[in-house]
C-alpha positions as CSV (number, residue, x, y, z in Angstrom):
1,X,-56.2,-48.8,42.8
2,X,-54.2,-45.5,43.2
3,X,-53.0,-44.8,46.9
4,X,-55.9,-42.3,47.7
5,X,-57.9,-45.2,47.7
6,X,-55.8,-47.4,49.5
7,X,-55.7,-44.9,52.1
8,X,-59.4,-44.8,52.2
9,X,-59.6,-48.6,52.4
10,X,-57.2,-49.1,55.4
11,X,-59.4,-46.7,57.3
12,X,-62.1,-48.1,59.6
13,X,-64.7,-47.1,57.4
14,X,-67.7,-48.4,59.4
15,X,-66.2,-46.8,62.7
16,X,-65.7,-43.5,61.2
17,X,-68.9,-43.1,60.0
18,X,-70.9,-44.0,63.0
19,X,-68.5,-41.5,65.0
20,X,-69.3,-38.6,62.3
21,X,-72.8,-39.5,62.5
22,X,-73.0,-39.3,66.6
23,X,-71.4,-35.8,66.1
24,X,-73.8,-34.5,63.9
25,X,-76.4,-35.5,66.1
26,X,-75.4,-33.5,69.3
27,X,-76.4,-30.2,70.0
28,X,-73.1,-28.4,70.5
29,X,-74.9,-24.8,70.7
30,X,-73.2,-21.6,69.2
31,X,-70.3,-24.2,68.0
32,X,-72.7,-26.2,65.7
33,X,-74.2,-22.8,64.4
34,X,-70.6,-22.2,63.9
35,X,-69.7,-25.3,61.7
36,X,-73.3,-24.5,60.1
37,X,-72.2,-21.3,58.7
38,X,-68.9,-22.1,58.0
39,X,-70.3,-25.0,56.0
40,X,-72.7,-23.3,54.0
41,X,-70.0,-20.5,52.7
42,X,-67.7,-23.2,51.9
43,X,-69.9,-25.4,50.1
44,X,-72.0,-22.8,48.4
45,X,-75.6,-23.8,50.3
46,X,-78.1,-22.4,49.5
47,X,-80.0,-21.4,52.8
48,X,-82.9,-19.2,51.4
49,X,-84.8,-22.2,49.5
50,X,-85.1,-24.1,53.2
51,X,-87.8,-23.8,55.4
52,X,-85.6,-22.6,58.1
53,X,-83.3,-20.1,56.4
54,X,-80.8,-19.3,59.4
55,X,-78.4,-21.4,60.7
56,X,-79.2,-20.8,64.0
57,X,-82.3,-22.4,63.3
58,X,-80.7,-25.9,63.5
59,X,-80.0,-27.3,66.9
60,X,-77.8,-29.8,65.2
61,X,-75.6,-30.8,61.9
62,X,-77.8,-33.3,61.2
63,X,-80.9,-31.5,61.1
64,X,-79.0,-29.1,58.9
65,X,-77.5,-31.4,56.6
66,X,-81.2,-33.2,56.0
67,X,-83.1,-29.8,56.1
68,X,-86.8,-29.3,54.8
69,X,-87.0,-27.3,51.9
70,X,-89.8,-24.6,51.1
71,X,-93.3,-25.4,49.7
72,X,-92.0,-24.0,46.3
73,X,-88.3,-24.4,45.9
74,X,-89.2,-27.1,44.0
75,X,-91.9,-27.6,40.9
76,X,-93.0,-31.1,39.4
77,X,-93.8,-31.3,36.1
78,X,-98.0,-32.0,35.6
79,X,-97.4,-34.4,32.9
80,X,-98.0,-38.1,34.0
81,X,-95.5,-40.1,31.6
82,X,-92.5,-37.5,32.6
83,X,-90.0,-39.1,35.0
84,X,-88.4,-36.5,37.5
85,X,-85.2,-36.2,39.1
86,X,-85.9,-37.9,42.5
87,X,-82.9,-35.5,43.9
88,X,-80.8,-32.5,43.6
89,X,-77.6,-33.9,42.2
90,X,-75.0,-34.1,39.7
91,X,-75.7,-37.2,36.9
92,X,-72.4,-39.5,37.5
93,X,-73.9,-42.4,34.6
94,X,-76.9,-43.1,32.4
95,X,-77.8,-45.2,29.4
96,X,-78.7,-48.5,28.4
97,X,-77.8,-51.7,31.2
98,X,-75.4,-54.1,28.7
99,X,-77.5,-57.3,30.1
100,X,-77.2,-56.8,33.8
101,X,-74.1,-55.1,33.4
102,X,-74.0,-50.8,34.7
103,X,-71.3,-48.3,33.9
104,X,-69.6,-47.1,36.9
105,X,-67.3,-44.9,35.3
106,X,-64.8,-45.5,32.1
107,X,-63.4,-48.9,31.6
108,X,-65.0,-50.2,34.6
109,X,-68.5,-51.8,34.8
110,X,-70.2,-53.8,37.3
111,X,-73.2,-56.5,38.2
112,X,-76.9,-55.1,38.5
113,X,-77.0,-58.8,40.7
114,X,-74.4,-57.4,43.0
115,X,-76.2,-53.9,43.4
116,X,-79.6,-54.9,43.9
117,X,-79.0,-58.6,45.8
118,X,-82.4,-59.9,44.6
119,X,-83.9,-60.7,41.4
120,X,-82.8,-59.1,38.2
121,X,-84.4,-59.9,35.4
122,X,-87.0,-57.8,34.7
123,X,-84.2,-54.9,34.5
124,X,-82.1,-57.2,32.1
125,X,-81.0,-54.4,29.0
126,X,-83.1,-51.7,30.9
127,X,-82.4,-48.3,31.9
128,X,-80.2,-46.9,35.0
129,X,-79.2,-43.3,36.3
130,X,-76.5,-42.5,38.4
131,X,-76.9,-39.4,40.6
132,X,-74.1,-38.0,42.8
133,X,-75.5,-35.7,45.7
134,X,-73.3,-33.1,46.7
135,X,-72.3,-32.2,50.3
136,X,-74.3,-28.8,49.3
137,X,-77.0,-30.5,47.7
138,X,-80.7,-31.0,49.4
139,X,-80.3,-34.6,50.5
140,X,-84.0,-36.2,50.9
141,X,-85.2,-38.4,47.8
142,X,-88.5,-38.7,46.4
143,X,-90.6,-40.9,44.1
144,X,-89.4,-40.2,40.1
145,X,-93.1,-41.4,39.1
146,X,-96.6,-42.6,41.0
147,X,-96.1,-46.6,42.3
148,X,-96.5,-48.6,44.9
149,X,-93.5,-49.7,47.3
150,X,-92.8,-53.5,47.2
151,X,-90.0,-54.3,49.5
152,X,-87.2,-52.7,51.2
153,X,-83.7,-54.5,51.1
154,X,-80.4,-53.0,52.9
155,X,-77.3,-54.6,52.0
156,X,-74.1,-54.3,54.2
157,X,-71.6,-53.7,53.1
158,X,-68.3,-51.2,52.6
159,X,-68.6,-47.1,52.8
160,X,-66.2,-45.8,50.3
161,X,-66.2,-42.5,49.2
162,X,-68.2,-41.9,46.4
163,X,-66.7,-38.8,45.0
164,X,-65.9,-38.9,41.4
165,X,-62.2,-39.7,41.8
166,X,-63.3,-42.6,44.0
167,X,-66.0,-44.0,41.5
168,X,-63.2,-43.9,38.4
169,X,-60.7,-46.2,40.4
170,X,-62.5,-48.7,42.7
171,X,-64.3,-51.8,40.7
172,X,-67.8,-52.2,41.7
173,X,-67.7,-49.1,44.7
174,X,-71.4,-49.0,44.2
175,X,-72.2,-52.6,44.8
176,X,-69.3,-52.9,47.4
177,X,-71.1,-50.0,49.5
178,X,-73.9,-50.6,51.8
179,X,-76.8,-49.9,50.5
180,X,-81.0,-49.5,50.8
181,X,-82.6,-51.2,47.4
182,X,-86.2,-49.9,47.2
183,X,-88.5,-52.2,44.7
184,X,-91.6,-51.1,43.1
185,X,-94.1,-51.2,40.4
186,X,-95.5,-48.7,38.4
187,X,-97.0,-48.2,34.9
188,X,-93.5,-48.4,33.8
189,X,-92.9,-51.9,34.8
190,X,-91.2,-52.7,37.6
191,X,-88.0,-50.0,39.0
192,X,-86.1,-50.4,41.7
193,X,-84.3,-46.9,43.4
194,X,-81.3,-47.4,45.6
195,X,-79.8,-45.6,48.2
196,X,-76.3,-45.9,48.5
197,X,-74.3,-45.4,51.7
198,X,-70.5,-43.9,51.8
199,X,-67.6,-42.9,54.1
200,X,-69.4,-40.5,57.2
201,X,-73.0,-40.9,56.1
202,X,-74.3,-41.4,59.8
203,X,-77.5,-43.3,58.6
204,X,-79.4,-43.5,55.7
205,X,-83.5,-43.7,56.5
206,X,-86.9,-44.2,54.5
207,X,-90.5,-43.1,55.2
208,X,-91.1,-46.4,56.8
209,X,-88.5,-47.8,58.3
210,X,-86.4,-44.7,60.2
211,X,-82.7,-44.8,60.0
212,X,-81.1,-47.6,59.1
213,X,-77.3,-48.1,59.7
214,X,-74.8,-50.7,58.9
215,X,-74.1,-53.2,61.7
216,X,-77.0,-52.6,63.9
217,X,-79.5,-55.4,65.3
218,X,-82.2,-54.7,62.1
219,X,-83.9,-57.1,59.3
220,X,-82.1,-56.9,56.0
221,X,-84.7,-56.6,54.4
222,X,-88.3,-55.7,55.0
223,X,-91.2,-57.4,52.7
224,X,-93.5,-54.7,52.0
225,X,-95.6,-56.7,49.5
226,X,-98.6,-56.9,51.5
227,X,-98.6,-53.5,52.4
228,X,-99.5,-51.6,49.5
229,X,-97.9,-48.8,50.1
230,X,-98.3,-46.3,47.5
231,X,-96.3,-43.2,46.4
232,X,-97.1,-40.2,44.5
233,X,-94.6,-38.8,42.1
234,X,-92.7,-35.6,43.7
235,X,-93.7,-38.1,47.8
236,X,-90.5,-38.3,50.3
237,X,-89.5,-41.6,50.2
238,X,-86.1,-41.4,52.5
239,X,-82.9,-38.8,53.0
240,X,-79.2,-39.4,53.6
241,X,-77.5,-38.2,56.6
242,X,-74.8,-37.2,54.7
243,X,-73.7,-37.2,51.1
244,X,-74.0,-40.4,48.6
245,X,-75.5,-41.2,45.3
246,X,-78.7,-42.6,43.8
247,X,-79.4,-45.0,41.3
248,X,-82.2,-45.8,38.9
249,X,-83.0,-49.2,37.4
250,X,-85.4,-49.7,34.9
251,X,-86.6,-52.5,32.6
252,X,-86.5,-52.3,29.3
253,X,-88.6,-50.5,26.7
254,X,-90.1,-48.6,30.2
255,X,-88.4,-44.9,29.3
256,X,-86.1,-43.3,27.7
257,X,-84.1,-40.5,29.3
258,X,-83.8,-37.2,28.0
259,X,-79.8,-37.8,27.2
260,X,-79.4,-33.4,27.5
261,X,-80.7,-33.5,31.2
262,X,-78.4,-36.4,31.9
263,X,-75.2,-36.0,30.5
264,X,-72.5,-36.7,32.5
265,X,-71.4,-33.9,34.9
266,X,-74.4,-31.9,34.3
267,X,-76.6,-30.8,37.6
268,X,-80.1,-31.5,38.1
269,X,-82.7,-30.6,39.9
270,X,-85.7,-32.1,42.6
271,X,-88.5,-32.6,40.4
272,X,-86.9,-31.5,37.0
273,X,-87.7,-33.4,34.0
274,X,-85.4,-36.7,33.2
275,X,-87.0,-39.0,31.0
276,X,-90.6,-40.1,29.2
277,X,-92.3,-43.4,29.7
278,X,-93.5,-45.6,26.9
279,X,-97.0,-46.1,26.5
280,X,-98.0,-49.6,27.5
């Protein structure tokens, strides 16, 4: 570990975050309009695909940072075996899981038992992505495909940075971070999609749970089994309150990705084209 990260890791990680996260969540008036625009010209934003285009149109950071985008910034694609990009993001890791082993980053793998806490099997030698959301990217995730939620699991846990230097240096950041695991099934198989928290993300929420923070009086997990809840492809399904990354699990023989749209460092898009099912 390089001394970046042990700076990051002598930090209180957990009280940082939730201080960041009350910020963001006041209503400071001209000043968070302020820190707004000063924000978007340093992270590139792109202001005119939201639904609210001025920055005056946010009484806070936080309804900023998870802003609504337009009706049509977006397209999905019409055919019903194509996996989308569940976010707007840059692709950190995808392939082939070795086992129940992921690639983090060169050199350094790490346990799909660890990431998900729950059962692994039916992802044994699947599929996984890794998507790194920006701080200018649109930060609400939606369903890749059509399937129905089967549980909800958050997993405490540390909130390291997850900028690239970060994921190249500390073993196992992604199972070490707290962390939402969302389950499913689908005409893929089973998938799971998780959320995974880092240093200043005030909360990370779902669709039907609200925010969910580390270290607050909440179930780890909620059993959704019985509710049937299904999704459509392109459906919100949560949003960070600040940056983090995304990561897509698989079983085997369900896709393959399209290895262009996901090569490492290369953007993509809400809704773009990422893989094809196989026919079952």
């Amino acid at each position: 570990m390089n001394l970046q990260s042990t700076l990051y890791g002598a930090l209180p990680q957990h009280l940082l975050s939730r201080c960041g996260g009350w910020m963001a969540r006041r209503r400071w008036g001209p000043l968070t309009t302020l820190f707004i625009r000063w924000f978007v010209r340093h992270y590139g934003v792109n202001l005119d695909e939201a639904l609210h285009t001025r920055a005056a149109d946010y009484a806070s950071f936080a309804g900023f940072f998870a802003r609504e985008l337009q009706a049509d910034a977006r397209h999905w694609p019409s055919a019903g075996k194509t996996v989308a990009s569940p976010v707007d993001g840059v692709t950190s890791r995808a392939g082939r899981l070795d086992g129940t082993s992921l690639i983090q980053a060169k050199g350094i793998d790490y346990s799909l038992q660890a990431l998900l806490g729950g059962e692994i099997q039916p992802y044994a030698d699947g599929r996984f992505a890794t998507l790194y959301l920006r701080p200018q990217d649109y930060h609400r995730v939606h369903a890749p495909i059509a399937g129905r939620l089967l549980r909800i699991r958050h997993l405490p846990g540390r909130l390291w940075p997850v900028r690239p230097w970060a994921v190249a240096d500390i073993d196992g950041l992604f199972a070490q971070n707290e962390r939402v695991v969302l389950e499913f099934t689908s005409r893929a198989g089973p998938y799971a999609l998780v959320m995974v928290g880092a240093l200043m993300v005030g909360s990370m929420e779902t669709v039907l749970t609200g925010p969910i923070r580390g270290g607050r009086r909440q179930p780890d997990a909620w059993n959704l089994e019985t509710a049937s809840r299904e999704f459509e492809r392109g459906e919100e399904i949560g949003r960070f309150n600040f940056g983090s990354t995304v990561i897509l699990v698989f079983g085997p023989n369900a896709l393959d990705w399209d290895a262009a749209a996901l090569a490492p460092e290369r953007e993509v898009r809400l809704g773009q084209p990422i893989g094809t099912l196989v026919s079952r």
